[in-house]
N, C-alpha and C positions, 0 to 999 in steps of 0.2 A: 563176481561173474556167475549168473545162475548158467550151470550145465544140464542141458537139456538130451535126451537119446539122440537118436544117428537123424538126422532130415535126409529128404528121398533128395536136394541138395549134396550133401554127403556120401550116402550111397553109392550115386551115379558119377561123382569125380566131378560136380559141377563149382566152378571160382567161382561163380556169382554172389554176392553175398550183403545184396541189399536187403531191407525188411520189405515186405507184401504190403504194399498200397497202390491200386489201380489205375495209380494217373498213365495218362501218356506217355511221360519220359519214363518211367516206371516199366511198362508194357513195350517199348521201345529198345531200354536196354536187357531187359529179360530175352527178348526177341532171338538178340546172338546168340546163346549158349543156350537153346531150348535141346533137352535131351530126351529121346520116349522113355517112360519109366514102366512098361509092362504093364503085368499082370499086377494091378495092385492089389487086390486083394489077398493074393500072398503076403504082399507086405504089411497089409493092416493085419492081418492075422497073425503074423508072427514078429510082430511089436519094432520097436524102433532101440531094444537097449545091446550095445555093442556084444556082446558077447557071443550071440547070435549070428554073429555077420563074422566072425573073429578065429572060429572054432566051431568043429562038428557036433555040436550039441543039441540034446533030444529036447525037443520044445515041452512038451509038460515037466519036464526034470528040473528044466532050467527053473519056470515059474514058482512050481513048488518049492525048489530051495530061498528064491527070492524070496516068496512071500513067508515062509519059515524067517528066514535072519531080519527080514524088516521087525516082524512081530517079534522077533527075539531079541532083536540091538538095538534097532535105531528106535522106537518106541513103546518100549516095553517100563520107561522109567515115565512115559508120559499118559497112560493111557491106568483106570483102575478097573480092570476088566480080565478076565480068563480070554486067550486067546481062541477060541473056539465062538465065542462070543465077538469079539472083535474082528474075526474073520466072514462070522455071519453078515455085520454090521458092513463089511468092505463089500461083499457081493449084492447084496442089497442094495447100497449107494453105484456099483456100477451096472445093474440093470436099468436105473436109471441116467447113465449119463446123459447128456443130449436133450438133459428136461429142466424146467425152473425146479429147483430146490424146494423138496415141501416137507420140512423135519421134522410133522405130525407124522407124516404117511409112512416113513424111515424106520420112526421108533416104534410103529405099529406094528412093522414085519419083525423086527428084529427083537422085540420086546424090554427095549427100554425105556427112557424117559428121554422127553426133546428136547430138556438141557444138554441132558449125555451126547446126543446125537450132535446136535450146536458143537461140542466140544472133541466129538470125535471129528468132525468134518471140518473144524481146524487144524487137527493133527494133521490128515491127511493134505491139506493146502499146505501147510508149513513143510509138512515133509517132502512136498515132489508130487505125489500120486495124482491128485485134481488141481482143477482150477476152476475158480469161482470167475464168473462171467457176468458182470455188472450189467443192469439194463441204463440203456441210455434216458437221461431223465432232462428235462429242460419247462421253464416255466410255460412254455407253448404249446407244451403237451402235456395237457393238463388226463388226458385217459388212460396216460401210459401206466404201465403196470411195473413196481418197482422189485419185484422179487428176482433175485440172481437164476442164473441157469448153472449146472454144473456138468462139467467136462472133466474125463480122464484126460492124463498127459500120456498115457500109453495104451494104443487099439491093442497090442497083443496082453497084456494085463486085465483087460475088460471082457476078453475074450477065455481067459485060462479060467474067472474066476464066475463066471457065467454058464460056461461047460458047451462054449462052441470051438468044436476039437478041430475043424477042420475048413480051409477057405472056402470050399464048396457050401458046406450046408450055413457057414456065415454068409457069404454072398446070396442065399435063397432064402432068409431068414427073416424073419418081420422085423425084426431090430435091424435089418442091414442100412437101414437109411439111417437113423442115430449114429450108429458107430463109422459110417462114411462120414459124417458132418463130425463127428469127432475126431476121428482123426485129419478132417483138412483144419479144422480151428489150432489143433495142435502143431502142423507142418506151419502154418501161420507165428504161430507164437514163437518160433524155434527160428523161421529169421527176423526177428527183433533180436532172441538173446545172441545169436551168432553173429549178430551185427553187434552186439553192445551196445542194444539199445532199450529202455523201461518202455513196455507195452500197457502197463495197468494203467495209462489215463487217456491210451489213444485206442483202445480197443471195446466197442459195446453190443447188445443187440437192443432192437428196439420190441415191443409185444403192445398193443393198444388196441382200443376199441374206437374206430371213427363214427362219427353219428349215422354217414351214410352207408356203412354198412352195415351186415346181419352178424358179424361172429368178429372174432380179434383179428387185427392182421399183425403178421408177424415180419420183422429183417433178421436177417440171423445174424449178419454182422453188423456195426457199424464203424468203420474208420475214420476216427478224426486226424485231421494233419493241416498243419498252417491254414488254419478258419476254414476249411474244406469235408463235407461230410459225404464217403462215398459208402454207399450199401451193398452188400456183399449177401447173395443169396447162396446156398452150400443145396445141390440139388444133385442124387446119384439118378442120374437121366442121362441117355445122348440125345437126348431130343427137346431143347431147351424152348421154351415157349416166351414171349415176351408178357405175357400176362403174370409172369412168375417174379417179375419188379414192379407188379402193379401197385405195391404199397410206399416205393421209393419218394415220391413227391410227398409224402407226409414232412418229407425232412424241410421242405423249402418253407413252412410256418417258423421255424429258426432262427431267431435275429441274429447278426450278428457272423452268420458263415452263408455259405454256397452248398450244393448239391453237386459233387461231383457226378463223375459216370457211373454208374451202376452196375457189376458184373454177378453172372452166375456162373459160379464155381463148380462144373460139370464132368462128366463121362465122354464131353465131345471130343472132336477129334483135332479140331482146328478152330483158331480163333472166329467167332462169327458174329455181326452186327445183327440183331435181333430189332432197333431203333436206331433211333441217332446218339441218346445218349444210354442204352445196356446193351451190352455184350457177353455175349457169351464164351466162357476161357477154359481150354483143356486143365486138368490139376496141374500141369508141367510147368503152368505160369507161377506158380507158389514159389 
């Protein structure tokens, strides 16, 4: 059973405890037990691991001991590196979260080799800290781009190790849209594991280049489920546009499944039909 931090599920005293996928019976029974969840950016800020929630504790104290005993226990027999070095190399990979993985550009900042980097960025997937985000690949899309995205598994950790102190100047922050799509990817993954269920072959994104247009378009998610592929857009907006699932009908070249509905994962405040098939869904749906 992988254990995952606290989900805003959790937090809020919510039973519901199906995994995130946008069908109708899905959005239907989510419906009952919808609870407001505030100010989120307090909570992306100050991360999702119990202790926090548990006890009075000084949020930089907390992170620095963590990241102290990670480096000193849990991989210090795996990693052949001075910890000053490997600490460089972890803040580096989370100013990048919310980006395709480029382990030339990694090893450049941090000045080592892109084996090393290859080798640290499996530590950290094996240990908990990221998760590597597969692009959706299929012989009908032949433009698609096959390079992974990576994701922290904790906004308050990406935050400690980045030097955004405070939700205020996180939420006004050029990176606030990264690390909002990182942590809804994460609230996402956390109900699969709370369900007891493996997410790594139902969850992708897609990035490609179609002929007719000028630049990539991008899904940020893809969910597959019983031959059904629904796209999942992660936008920190309340003002969701329906042009923002303009790339969703790429998925119907696909043999072999359907096109479900299409949501964008937003700042709104109430469910809202933007088409007939994308909708736009408060985070409380997660």
């Amino acid at each position: 059973m992988e254990l995952s931090g606290l989900s805003l599920r959790e937090m809020k005293g919510i039973t519901f405890n199906r995994h995130f996928v946008p069908s109708k019976e899905y959005l239907e029974e989510r419906e009952k037990e919808l609870e407001p969840y505030g100010d989120l950016w307090e909570t992306i800020h100050k991360g999702s691991y119990p202790e926090l929630y548990d006890i009075d504790r000084d949020w930089q104290d907390f992170y620095s001991s963590y990241v102290s005993t990670y480096l000193e226990r849990d991989i210090n027999e795996l990693i052949s590196a001075d910890s000053l070095t490997f600490t460089k190399f972890m803040t580096a990979a989370a100013a990048r979260t919310g980006q395709m993985l480029n382990y030339a550009n990694i090893a450049g900042e941090v000045g080592v080799s892109e084996p090393t980097v290859k080798k640290w960025i499996s530590v950290l997937e094996r240990t908990g800290i990221v998760y590597i985000l597969e692009p959706y690949s299929a012989s009908a899309l032949p433009r698609a781009i096959r390079t992974p995205k990576l994701y922290f598994r904790d906004t308050g950790l990406v935050c400690y190790l980045t030097r955004w102190l405070t939700p205020e100047t996180l939420r006004n922050s050029a990176v606030a849209g990264s690390i909002f799509e990182t942590f809804v990817v994460s609230e996402i993954l956390k109900s699969y594991c709370n369900e007891g269920r493996d997410y790594r072959f139902s969850i992708f994104y897609y990035r490609g280049k179609d002929k007719r247009a000028s630049g990539e378009n991008e899904i940020d998610l893809v969910i597959r489920e019983d031959g059904v592929l629904y796209p999942v857009e992660i936008k920190m907006t309340g003002n969701p546009k329906p042009s923002m699932g303009g790339t969703n009908q790429v998925l119907d070249r696909i043999p072999d499944t359907k096109r479900g509905t299409g949501v964008i994962l937003c700042l709104i405040d109430r469910k809202t039909y933007l088409r007939e098939n994308l909708i736009a869904l408060p985070i409380e749906y997660i």
